[in-house]
C-alpha positions in Angstrom: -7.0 9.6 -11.3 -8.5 11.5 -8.0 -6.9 14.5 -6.9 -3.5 13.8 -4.7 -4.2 16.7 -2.6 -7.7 16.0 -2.1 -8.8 14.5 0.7 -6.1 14.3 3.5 -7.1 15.8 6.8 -4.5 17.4 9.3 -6.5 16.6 12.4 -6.9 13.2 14.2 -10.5 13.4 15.1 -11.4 14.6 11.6 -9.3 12.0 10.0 -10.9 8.8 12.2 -14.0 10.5 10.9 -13.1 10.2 7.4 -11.5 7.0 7.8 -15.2 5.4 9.6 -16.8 7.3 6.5 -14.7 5.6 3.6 -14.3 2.1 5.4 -17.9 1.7 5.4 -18.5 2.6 2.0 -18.6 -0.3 -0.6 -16.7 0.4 -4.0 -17.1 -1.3 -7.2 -15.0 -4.3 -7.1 -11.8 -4.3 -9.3 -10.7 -7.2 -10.8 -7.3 -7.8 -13.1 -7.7 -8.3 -16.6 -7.8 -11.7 -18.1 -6.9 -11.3 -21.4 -3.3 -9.2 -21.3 -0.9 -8.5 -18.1 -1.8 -5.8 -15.4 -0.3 -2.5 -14.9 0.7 -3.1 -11.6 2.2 -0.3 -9.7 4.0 0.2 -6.0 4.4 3.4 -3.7 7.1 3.5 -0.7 8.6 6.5 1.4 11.5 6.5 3.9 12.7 8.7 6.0 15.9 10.4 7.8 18.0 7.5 9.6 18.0 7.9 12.9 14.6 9.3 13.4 13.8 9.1 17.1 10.6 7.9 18.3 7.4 9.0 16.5 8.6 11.8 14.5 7.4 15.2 13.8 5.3 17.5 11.7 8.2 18.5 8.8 10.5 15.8 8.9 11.8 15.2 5.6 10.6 12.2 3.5 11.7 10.1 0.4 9.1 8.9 -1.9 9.1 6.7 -5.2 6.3 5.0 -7.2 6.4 3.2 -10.1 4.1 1.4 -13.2 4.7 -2.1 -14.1 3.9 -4.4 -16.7 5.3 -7.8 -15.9 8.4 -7.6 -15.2 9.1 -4.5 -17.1 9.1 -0.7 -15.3 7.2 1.4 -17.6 7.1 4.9 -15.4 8.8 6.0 -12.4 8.7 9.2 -10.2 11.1 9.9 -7.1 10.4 12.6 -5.1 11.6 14.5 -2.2 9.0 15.7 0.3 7.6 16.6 4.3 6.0 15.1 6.3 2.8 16.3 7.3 2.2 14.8 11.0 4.3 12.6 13.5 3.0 9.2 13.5 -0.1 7.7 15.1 -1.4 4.6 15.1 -4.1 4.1 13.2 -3.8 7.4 11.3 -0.7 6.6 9.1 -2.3 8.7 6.4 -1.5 12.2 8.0 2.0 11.5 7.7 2.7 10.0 4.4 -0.5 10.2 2.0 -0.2 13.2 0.6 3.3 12.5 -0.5 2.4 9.1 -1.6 -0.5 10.6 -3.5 1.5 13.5 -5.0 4.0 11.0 -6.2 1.2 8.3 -7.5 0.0 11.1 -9.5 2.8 12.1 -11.1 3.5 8.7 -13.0 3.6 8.9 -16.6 1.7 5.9 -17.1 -0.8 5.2 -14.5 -1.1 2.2 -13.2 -4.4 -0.1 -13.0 -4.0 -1.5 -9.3 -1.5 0.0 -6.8 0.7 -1.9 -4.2 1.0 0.0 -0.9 3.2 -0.5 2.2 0.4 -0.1 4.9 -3.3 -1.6 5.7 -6.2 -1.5 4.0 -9.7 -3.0 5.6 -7.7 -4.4 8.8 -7.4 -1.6 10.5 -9.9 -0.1 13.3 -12.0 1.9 10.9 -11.5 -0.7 8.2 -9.7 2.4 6.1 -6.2 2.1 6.5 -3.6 4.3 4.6 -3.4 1.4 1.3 -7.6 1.7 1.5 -7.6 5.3 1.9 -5.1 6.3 -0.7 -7.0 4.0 -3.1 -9.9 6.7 -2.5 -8.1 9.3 -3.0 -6.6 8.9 -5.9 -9.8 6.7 -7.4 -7.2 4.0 -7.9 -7.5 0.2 -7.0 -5.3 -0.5 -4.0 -3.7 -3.8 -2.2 -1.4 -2.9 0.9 2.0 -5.4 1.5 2.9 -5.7 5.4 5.1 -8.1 6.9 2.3 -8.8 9.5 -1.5 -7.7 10.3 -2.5 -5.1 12.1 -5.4 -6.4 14.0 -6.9 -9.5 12.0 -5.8 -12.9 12.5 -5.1 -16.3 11.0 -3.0 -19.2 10.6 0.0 -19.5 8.1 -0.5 -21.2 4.9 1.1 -24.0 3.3 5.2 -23.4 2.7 4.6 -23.1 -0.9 4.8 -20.2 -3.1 1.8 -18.8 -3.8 0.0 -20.5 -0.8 -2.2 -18.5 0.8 -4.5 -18.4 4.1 -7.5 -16.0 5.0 -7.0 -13.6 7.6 -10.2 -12.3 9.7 -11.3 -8.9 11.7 -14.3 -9.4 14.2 -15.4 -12.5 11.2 -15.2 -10.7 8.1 -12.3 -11.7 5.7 -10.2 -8.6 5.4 -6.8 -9.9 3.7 -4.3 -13.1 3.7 -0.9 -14.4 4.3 0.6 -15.0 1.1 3.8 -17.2 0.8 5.8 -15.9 -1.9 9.1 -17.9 -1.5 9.2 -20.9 0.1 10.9 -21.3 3.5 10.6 -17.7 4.0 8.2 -15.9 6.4 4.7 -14.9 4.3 3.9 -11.7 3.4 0.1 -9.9 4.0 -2.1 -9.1 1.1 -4.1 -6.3 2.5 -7.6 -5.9 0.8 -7.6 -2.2 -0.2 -9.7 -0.1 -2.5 -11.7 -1.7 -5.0 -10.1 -5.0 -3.8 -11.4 -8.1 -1.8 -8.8 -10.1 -0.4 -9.1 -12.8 -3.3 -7.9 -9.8 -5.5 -5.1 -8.7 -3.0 -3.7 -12.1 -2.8 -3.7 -12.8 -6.7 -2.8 -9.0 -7.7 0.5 -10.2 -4.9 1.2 -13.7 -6.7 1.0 -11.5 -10.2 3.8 -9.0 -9.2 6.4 -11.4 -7.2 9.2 -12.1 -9.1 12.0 -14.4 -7.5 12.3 -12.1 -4.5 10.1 -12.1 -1.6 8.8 -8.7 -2.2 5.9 -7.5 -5.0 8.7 -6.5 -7.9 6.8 -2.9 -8.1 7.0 -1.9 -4.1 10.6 -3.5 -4.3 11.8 -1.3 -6.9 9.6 2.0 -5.6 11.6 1.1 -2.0 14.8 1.0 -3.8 14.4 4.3 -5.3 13.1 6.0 -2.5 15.8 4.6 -0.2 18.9 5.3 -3.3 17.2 9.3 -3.1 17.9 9.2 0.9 21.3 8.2 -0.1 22.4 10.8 -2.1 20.8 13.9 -0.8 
């Protein structure tokens, strides 16, 4: 695994120019393994309750990644952190990758693909926090929104495990996956190492009976249970 402190710029202009650098680099594709179930992990931080606006530089932050196999949690790491810039659009990273890295990193058993709550290739730079964490920590990534950031595409099928491409400026760049029925669809983000064919079966491998990926479920859970009891 990369370096979690590695890569993380403080500045906006230098950060753009990162992200224009990574998203137009083409990485080995990633692909799960066929023969035996995926470690599949899933990184989430929250903050304060109450936080106004766009935040600051500082403001405390709650972090928690895990490994999966199946439906069994085989590492875990919660972590109490700051962050290191308000939020931007479109520069997500400054604020909560190098906590998300940090905590990545500190897993016990690593996993082999990496759910993310944020965007990967649809995003202005096509490197979005999922893509550029991926990077970072030399780990395959697939980000889990509840809705695209810039690409678009219609709704697939009310069926679980239905999915329907969604496009930036043409190019394929994730999907709307359904994984309950009668239940608004998620978006599998292509990240590092991932197309969105990968993002959208690496998704239908990690949903349980829930809406949510089991592994960013549980990593949410922890992190939010640490905010409760500081």
């Amino acid at each position: 695994m990369g370096d979690p402190e590695h890569g993380w710029p403080d500045a906006p202009a230098e950060l753009a120019e990162l992200q224009a650098e990574l998203g137009a680099r083409s990485p080995v594709p990633w692909r799960p393994p066929t023969d035996r179930p995926a470690r599949i992990g899933g990184c989430f931080c929250c903050f304060p309750r109450g936080v106004e606006g766009f935040g600051e530089r500082g403001d405390p932050l709650w972090v928690a990644a895990v490994t999966y196999e199946e439906r069994r949690r085989l590492a875990s790491v919660v972590r109490t952190d700051r962050a290191r810039a308000p939020y931007v659009a479109g520069l997500l990273a400054m604020r909560e990758g190098p906590a998300l890295a940090a905590a990545v990193a500190e897993l016990t058993v690593a996993p082999e693909v990496l759910l993310v709550n944020a965007t990967g290739r649809d995003h202005p730079r096509a490197a979005g926090l999922a893509y550029h964490l991926g990077a970072a920590l030399d780990l395959p990534t697939v980000g889990v929104t509840h809705r695209p950031l810039l690409a678009t595409g219609d709704w697939p099928a009310d069926a679980p495990g239905a999915a329907a491409t969604l496009t930036l400026s043409g190019t394929p760049v994730g999907a709307w996956v359904r994984t309950r029925a009668g239940r608004r669809p998620l978006v599998a983000h292509a990240g590092w190492r991932t197309d969105p064919g990968t993002a959208v079966e690496v998704v239908r491998l990690a949903t349980g009976t829930a809406r949510t990926p089991v592994p960013l479920r549980e990593a949410r859970r922890l992190a939010r249970r640490a905010r409760a009891l500081r």
